[in-house]
C-alpha positions in Angstrom: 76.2 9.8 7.6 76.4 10.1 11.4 79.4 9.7 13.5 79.0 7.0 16.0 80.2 8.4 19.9 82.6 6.4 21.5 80.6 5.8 24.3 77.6 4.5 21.9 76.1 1.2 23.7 75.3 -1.5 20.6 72.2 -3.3 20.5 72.9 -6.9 22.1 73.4 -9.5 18.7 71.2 -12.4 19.4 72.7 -16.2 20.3 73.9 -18.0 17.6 72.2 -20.6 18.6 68.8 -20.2 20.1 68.2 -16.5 19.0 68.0 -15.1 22.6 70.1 -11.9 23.6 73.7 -12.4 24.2 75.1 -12.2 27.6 78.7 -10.1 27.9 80.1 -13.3 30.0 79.0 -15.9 27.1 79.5 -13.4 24.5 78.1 -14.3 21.6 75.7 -16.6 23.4 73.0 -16.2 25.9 74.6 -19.0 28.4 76.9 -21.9 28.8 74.5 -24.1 27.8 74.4 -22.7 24.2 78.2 -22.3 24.2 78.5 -25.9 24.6 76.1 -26.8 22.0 78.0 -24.9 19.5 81.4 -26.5 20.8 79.9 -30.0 20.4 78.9 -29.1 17.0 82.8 -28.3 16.0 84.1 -30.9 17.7 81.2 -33.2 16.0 82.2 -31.6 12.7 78.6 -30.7 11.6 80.8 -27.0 10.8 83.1 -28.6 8.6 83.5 -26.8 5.2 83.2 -29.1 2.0 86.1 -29.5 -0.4 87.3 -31.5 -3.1 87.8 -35.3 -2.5 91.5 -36.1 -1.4 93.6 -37.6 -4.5 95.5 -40.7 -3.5 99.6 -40.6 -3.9 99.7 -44.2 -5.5 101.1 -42.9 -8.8 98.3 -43.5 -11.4 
């Protein structure tokens, strides 16, 4: 097993979103553009995480 340096440079994950390299001021995506496509996606909720039904508090 090798020791990484601290100085070791990591190879550049690709966007999220489109797959190009990431850019360090969009970090993880390659631009604003791609950084607001995967806000608008949250905010959308095409993220959200599926879970049981509610159960209503009527009493039955």
């Amino acid at each position: 097993m090798q020791a990484k340096a601290p100085g070791a440079v990591r190879a550049a994950k690709p966007c999220p979103i489109c797959g190009e390299p990431s850019i360090e001021a969009s970090k993880p995506f390659c631009s604003e553009r791609c950084r607001d496509v995967d806000l608008n996606r949250w905010l959308s909720g095409n993220y959200a995480i599926p879970g049981r039904p509610a159960e209503d508090d009527d009493g039955e």
